[in-house]
Structures are given as C-alpha cells and as structure tokens.
C-alpha positions as CSV (number, residue, x, y, z in Angstrom):
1,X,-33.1,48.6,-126.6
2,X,-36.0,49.3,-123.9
3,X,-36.6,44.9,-123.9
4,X,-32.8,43.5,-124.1
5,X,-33.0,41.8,-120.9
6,X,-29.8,42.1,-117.7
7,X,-27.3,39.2,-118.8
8,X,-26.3,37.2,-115.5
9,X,-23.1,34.9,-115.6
10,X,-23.4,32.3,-112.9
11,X,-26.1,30.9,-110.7
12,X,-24.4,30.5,-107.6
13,X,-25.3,32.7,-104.5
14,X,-24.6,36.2,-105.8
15,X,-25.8,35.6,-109.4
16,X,-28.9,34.3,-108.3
17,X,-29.5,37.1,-105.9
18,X,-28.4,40.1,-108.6
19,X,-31.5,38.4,-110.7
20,X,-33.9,38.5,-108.1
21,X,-33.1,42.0,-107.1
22,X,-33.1,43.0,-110.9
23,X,-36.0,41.3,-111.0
24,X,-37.8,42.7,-108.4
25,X,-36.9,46.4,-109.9
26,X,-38.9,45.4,-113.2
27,X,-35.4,44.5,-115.1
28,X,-35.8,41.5,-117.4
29,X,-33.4,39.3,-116.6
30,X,-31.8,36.3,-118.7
31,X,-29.3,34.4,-116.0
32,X,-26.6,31.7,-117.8
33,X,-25.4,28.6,-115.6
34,X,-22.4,26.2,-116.9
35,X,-23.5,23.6,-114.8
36,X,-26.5,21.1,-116.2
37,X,-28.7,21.9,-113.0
38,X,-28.6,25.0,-110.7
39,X,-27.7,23.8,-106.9
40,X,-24.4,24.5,-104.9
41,X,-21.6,22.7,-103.5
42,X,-20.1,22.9,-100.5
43,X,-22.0,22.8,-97.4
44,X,-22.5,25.7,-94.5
45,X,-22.5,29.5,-94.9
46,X,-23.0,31.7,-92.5
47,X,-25.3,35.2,-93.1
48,X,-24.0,38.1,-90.2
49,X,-26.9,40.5,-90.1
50,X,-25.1,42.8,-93.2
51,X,-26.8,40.0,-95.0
52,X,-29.6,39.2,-93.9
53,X,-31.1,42.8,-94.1
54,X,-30.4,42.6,-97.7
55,X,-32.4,39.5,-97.5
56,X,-35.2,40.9,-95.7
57,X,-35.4,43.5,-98.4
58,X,-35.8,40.8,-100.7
59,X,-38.8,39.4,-98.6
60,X,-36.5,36.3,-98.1
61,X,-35.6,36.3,-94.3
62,X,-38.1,34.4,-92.6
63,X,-37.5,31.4,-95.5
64,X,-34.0,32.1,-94.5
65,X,-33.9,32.0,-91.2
66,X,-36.8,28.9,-90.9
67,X,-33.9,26.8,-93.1
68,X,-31.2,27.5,-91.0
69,X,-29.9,28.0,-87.2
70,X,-29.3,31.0,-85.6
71,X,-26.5,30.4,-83.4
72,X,-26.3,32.1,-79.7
73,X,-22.5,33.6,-79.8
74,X,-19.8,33.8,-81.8
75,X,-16.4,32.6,-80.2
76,X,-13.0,31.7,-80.5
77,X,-11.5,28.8,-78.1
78,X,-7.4,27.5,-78.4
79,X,-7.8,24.4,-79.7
80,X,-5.2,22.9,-77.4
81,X,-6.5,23.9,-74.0
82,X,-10.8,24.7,-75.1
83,X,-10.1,27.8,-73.1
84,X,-12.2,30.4,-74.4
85,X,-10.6,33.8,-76.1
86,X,-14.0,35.7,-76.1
87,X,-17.1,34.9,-76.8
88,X,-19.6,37.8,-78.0
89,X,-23.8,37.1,-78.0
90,X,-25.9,37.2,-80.9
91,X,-29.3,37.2,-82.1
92,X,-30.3,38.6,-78.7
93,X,-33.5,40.3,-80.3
94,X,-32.3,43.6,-81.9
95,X,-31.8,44.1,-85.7
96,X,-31.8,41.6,-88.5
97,X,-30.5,37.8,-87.2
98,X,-27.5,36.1,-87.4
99,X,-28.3,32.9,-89.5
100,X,-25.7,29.8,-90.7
101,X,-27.3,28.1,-93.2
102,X,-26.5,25.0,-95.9
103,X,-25.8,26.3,-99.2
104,X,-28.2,24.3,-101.0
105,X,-31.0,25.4,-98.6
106,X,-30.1,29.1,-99.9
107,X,-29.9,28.0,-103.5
108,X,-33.3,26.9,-103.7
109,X,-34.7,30.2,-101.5
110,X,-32.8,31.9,-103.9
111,X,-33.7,29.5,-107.2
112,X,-37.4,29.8,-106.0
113,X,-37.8,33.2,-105.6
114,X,-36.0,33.9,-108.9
115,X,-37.9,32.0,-111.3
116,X,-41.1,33.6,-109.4
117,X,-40.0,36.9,-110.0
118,X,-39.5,36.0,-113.8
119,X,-36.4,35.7,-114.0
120,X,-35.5,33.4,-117.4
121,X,-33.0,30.8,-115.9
122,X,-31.0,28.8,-118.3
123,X,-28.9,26.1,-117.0
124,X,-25.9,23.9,-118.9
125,X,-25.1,26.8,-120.8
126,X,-21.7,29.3,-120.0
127,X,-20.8,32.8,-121.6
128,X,-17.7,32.6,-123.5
129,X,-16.8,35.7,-125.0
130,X,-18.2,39.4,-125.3
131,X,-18.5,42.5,-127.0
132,X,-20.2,45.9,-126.9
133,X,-21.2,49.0,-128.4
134,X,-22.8,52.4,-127.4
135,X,-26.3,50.4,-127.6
136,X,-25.7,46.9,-126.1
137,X,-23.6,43.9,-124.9
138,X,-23.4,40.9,-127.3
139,X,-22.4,37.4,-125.1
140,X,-21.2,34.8,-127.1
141,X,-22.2,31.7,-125.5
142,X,-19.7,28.1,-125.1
143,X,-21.8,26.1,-128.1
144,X,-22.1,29.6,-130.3
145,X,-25.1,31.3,-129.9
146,X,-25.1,35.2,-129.6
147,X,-27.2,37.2,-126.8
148,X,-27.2,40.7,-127.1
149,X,-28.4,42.3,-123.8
150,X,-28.6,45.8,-121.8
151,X,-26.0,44.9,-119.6
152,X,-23.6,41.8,-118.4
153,X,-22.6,41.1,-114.9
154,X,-20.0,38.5,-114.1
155,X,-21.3,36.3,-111.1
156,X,-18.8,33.5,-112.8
157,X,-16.6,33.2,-109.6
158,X,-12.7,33.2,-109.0
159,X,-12.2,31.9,-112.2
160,X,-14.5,34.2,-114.2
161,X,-14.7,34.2,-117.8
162,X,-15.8,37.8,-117.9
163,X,-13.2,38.8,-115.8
164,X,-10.5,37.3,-118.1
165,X,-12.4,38.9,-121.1
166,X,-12.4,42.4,-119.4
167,X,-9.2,42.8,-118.4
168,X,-7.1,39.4,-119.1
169,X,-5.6,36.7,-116.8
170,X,-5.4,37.8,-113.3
171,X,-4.5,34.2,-111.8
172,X,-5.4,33.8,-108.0
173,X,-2.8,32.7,-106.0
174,X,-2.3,29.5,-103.5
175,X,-2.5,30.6,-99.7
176,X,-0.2,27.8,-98.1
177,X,-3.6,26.7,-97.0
178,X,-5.9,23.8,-97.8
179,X,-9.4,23.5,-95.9
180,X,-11.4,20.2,-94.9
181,X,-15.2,20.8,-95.5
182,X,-17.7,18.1,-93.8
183,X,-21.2,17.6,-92.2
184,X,-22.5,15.5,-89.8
185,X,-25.9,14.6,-88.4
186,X,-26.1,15.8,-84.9
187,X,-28.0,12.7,-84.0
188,X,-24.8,11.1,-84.0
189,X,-22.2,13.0,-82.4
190,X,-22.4,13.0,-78.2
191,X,-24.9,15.1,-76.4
192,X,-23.1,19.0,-75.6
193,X,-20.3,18.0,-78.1
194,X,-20.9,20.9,-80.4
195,X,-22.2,24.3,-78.5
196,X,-24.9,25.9,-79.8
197,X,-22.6,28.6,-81.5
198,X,-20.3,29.5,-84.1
199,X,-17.3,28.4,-82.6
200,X,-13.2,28.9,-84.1
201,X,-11.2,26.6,-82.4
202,X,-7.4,27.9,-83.4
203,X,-4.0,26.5,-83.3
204,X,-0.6,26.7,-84.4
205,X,-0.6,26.4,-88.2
206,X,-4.0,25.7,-88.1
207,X,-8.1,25.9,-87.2
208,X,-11.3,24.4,-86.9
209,X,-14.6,26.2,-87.2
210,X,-17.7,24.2,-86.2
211,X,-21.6,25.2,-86.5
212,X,-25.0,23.7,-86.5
213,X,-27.4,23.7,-89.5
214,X,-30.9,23.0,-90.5
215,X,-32.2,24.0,-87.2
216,X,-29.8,22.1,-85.4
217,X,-30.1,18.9,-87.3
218,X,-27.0,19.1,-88.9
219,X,-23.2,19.8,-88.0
220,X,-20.4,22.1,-90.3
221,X,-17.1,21.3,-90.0
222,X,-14.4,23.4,-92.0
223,X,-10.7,22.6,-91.2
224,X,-7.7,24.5,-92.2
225,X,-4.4,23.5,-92.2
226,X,-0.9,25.1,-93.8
227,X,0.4,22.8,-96.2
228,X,1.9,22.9,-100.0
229,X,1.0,19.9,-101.0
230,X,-1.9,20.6,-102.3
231,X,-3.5,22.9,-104.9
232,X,-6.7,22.1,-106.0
233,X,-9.5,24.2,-106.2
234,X,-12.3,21.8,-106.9
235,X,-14.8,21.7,-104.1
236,X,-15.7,18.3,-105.0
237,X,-12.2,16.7,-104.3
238,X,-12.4,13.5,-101.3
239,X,-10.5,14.0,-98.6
240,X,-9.2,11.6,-96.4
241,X,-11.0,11.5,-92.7
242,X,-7.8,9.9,-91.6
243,X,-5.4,12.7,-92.8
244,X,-8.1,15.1,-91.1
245,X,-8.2,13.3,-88.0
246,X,-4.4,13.1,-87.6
247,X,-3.6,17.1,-88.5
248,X,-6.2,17.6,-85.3
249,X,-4.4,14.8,-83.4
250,X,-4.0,16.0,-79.2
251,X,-6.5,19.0,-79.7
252,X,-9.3,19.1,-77.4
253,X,-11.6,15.9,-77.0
254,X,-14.3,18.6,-78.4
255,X,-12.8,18.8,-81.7
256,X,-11.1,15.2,-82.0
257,X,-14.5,13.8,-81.1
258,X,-16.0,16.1,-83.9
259,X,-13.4,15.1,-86.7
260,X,-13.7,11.6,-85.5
261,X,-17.3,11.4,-86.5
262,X,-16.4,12.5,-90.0
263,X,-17.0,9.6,-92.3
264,X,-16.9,11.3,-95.5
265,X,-15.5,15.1,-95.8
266,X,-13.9,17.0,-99.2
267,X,-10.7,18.7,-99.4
268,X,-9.9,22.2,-101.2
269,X,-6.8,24.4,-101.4
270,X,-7.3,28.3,-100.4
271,X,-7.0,30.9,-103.4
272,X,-6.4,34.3,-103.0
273,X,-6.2,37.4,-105.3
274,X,-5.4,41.2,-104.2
275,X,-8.4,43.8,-105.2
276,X,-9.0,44.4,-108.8
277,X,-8.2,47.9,-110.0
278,X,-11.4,47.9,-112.1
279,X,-14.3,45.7,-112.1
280,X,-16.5,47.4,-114.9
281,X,-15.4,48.6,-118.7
282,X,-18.5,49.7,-120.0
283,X,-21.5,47.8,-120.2
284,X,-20.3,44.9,-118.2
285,X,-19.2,44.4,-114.7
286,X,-17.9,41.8,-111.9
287,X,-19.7,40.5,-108.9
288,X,-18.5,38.1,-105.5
289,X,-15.5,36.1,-106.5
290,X,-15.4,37.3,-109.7
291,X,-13.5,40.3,-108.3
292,X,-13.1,39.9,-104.9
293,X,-12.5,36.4,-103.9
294,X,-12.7,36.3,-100.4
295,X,-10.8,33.6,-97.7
296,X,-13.3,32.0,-95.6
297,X,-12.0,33.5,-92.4
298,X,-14.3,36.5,-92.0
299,X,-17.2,34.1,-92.9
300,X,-18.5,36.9,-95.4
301,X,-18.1,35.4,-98.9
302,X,-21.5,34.7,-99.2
303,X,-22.5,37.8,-97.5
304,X,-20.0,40.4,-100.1
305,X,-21.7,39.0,-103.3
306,X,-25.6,39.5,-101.6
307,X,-24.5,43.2,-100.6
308,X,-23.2,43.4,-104.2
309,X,-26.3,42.2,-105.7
310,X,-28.7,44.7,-103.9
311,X,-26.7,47.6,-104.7
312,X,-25.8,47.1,-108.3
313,X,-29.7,46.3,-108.8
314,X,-30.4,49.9,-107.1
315,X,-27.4,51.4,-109.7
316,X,-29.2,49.6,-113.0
317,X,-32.6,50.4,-112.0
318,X,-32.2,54.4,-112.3
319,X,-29.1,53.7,-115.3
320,X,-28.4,54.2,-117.8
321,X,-26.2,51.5,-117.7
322,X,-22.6,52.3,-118.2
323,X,-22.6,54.8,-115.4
324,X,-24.9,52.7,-113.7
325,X,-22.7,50.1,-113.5
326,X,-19.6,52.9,-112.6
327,X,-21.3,54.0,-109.2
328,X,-22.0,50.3,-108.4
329,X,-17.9,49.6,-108.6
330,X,-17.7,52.9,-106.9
331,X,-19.8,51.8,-103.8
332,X,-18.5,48.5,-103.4
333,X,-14.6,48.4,-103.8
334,X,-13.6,50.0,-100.7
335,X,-15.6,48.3,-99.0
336,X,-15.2,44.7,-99.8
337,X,-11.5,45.6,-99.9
338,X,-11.8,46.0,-96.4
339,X,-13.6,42.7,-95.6
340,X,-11.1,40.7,-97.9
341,X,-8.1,42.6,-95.9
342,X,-9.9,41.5,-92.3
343,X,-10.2,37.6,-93.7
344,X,-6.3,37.7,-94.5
345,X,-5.5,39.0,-90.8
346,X,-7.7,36.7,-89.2
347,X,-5.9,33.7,-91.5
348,X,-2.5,34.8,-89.2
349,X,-4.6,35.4,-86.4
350,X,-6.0,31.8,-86.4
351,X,-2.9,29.7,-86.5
352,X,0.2,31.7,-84.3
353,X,2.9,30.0,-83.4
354,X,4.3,30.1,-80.1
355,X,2.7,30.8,-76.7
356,X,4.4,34.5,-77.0
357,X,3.0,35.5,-79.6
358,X,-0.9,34.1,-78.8
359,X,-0.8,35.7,-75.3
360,X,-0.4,39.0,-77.4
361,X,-3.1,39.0,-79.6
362,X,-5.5,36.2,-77.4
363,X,-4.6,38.0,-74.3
364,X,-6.1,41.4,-75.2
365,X,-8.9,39.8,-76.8
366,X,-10.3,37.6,-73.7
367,X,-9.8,40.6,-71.3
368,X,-12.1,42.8,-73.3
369,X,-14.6,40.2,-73.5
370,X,-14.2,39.8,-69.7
371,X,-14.7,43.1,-68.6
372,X,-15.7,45.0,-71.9
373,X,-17.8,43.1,-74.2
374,X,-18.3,46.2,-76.1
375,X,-15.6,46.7,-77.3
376,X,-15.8,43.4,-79.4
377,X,-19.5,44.3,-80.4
378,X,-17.9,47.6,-81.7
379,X,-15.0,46.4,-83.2
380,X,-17.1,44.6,-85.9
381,X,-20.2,47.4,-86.3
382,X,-18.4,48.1,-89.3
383,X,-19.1,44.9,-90.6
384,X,-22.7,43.8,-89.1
385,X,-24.2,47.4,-89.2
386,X,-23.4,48.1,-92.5
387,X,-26.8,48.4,-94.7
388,X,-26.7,48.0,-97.9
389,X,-30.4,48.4,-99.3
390,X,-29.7,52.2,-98.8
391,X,-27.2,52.4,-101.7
392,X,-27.3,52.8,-105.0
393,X,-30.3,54.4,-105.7
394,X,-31.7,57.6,-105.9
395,X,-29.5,59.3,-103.1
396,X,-28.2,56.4,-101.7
C-alpha cells in the first residue's frame, strides 16, 4: 500500500496544483488528462491575494507574478455614464499581490513545477469508472486499463466523471447568461483606453470586465449578457464580434472602443450548480468545479480550486486517507459555499434594471468609497485575508 501513488483526474488549474502540493509533501503522484496535451483554454484569470499566498507556499509567486500584471485598483464604473461606483487600491505593498494572469501562463508555471516535483503526468488519457476497498482505489481508465491508487481526487471539472460516479447525475443548470471571452494586444487599442485596473463596467442586463495581461502587453475582455438562446458550454465556441459589439451598442466610448477592437472572441453560456451535500465517499473526493462550480463574478474560480489543493495536500499528508480526505470536505464547504453565494449576488448586482434600483445598491457603494474606503477593504477581508496554507495539517 505504502507506494500506490495519489490518483489526480484533470490537469487543469486545480488538478495541477493538488499534484504539486502532494508532491511537494513526498506523495507520489500519478495525474490523468483527457486532453492529448496539457495547456488551458480560455484566456485571463485573476489571483486576489487568498491565492497567491498559496502560491508563494508553493515557491511559485515570483514566476507568477513576473507572467502576469498586477493591476492598481479594483473598480466598478456604469457602463452607460463611465461614472465610477468605487474604486478600492491594491497591491499597495502589504501582504501577498494581487495578480491577473493568462491561463496558459499559469498552466505551464503549474505544468513546470509539477513534472519537477515528480509528479508522473499522463496526458490523452480520462478515468472512467472506480471502485474501492478498505486498502485502495482501483480507476478504470476510458481505453481499459486499471490503476489502483491510495487515493482519487476529482479535478475533472463541472462535468466530472468522478462526481457522476460518487454520487450520480447532478446536472448544472443554465444561468440566463452567456459570456464573450477575448484578448487583444494593447499595442493596438488607443493610448489610456483600458486603465491600469481591473475594471467592471455594469449595465442593465448586462457587464463588461476588462484587464491587462502579460505585463501589460495584452488586454482581457469578458462580456456578459442575459440571453436564452444560447447553451453551450464549450469554451472553444466562435463568437461573433458583431453580435458583441451591438449588445454593448451606446455604452461608454471606453468599452465600445474596447469591443470594437475585438477581431476574433469565443462565446460560452454560464452554468451553475447549488453546493454538493458531499464531496468525498471514502477514498475519493472532489476538487474546483467538480463540486463547486463557481460564476465568474467574484473572479475566484481559479483561486477556490488552488485553496483546495493546498489544504487537501496538508489533510493526505498526515492521513490516513479516508479521514483524510473527510476533514479536507470539512474545511472547505463552507467556505467555498460562501464565495459561490457572493458570485450569484454580484451576477444581480452587475446588471439592475432601472435607475431606482442602481441608486440603491451603486449609491451606498460610491459614498463609502468617497468618504470610507475601509469599509470596502473590509467588506472583502473575508475573502483576500483568508489563508489557506494554515489548514489541514497538524493543528490547522
């Protein structure tokens, strides 16, 4: 039993990261992809500092933060009028950064660091099935080989296999939303058109979030929109620049002049799913979207599954591994309820209807970032302060 290695399922972000922190902890690790190659779709992420310290722990922040841009403030503007709703300062030299980053850039920190550590990464090849015992897990892979190994964790995303073994279909539901995804090379967009932030503009029925990458090189555009008409999951589906362009039509000259520089961008419809009762049955276990699909509108996706990783690596290292993988659940649920609950408010938040109903919310909101900006700063210590690396182990 002492050499049956930690199964991973999925290389994305958070199985990648669970490997290298396994890793790291003198685990051996065996880590399945579907795809033929290990890289990442999609384009910008952003790390809050809940993230990054995780990262640092991993001895990855520096490479992190040398990939990517780390913005001056986060803020909310009305699409409509530009007028800003608050603005609140980051990375002003205290604590770990606050870094927006391309996906693929973080895949191959991530990739790097894991093969380094040892970590056997095996690419084109999917779990389909499992079973356990008292002693082990057996994975039944797609083309029928069998794996037994200490442990299984599902990194598989929304649509997780293991999930669907463990505990049968829990099908994610459509949000009414779809989301435009694009980048653009700054070099080609007007001087001062895109601030130096991470900046939500927001509108009835709809948003726009806009951030620089790659040091500044690069522009991320994601643009939500209520709709029906479309259900698709894929993150690889064309969009039409046109249809962008004319659901942002009489915004600000800020964002029209962004979407018009969008030449080629990729459309994806929003999935939800409430929190799972369970994530673990024994020797097996769920991590990110595989149990807690998250809406992009806390920009913490990324950030759940890498606070997941680091704590369910401290849980296996001291096992053994069904209660190991117990207290893991345990810490994270409530947790990364929470974050998933925030995302689903800010989805209404972003797109009120009705001048009523933003002076409200919007109202409150730009008076405390007028005259108390700490208020804002505090509102979201819950979410930025929280550190995982001291969880999961031995009195954590």
């Amino acid at each position: 039993m002492g050499g049956l290695p930690v199964i991973v399922a999925g290389g994305g972000i958070g199985g990648l990261t669970a490997a290298l922190a396994l890793a790291r902890r003198g685990l051996p690790v065996r880590l399945y992809e579907r795809a033929a190659g290990f890289g990442e779709v999609g384009a910008g992420l952003q790390l809050g500092p809940n993230a990054m310290r995780v990262l640092a722990a991993l001895g990855l922040a520096d490479a992190v933060t040398d990939a990517g841009f780390r913005p001056r403030a986060l803020e909310m503007r009305l699409g409509g009028s530009g007028r800003t709703v608050f603005r609140l300062p980051v990375n002003r030299g205290e604590g770990p950064p606050y870094v927006q980053i391309h996906r693929a850039d973080l895949i191959r920190i991530l990739l790097d660091a894991a093969r380094a550590a040892g970590v056997a990464l095996v690419p084109g090849r999917a779990v389909a099935d499992l079973a356990q015992d008292r002693r082990a897990v057996l994975v039944r892979l797609e083309d029928g080989e069998e794996v037994a190994g200490r442990a299984l964790i599902g990194a598989d995303g929304i649509g997780s296999t293991v999930q669907r073994r463990l505990f049968g279909p829990a099908p994610a539901r459509f949000t009414g939303q779809v989301a435009w995804r694009a980048t653009i090379p700054a070099e080609t967009l007007a001087q001062g058109l895109v601030a130096p932030h991470a900046t939500v503009w927001v509108g009835a029925g709809r948003h726009l979030v806009s951030y620089f990458l790659r040091g500044g090189r690069l522009v991320n555009l994601v643009a939500v929109e209520e709709r029906a008409d479309w259900t698709r999951e894929s993150w690889t589906d064309r969009g039409d620049p046109a249809a962008l362009r004319a659901a942002f039509a009489g915004w600000h000259p800020r964002v029209t002049g962004l979407i018009g520089a969008v030449r080629d961008c990729f459309l994806w419809a929003l999935h939800d799913r409430p929190p799972l009762p369970r994530w673990s049955v024994g020797r097996v276990t769920l991590l990110g979207d595989a149990c807690h699909p998250m809406l992009p509108f806390m920009a913490q996706g990324a950030a759940m599954a890498i606070e997941d990783a680091h704590v369910l690596a401290a849980c296996l290292a001291v096992g053994p591994e069904a209660p190991a993988l117990a207290r893991y659940e345990a810490l994270r649920r409530a947790r990364t309820a929470r974050v998933q609950a925030a995302a689903r408010r800010n989805a209404w938040r972003f797109h009120l209807k009705g001048r009523l109903a933003r002076l409200a919310v919007y109202g409150p909101m730009a008076a405390a970032s007028l005259a108390a900006p700490g208020l804002l700063r505090g509102a979201l210590a819950w979410l930025y302060d929280h550190d995982a690396t001291r969880a999961g182990g031995p009195g954590g």
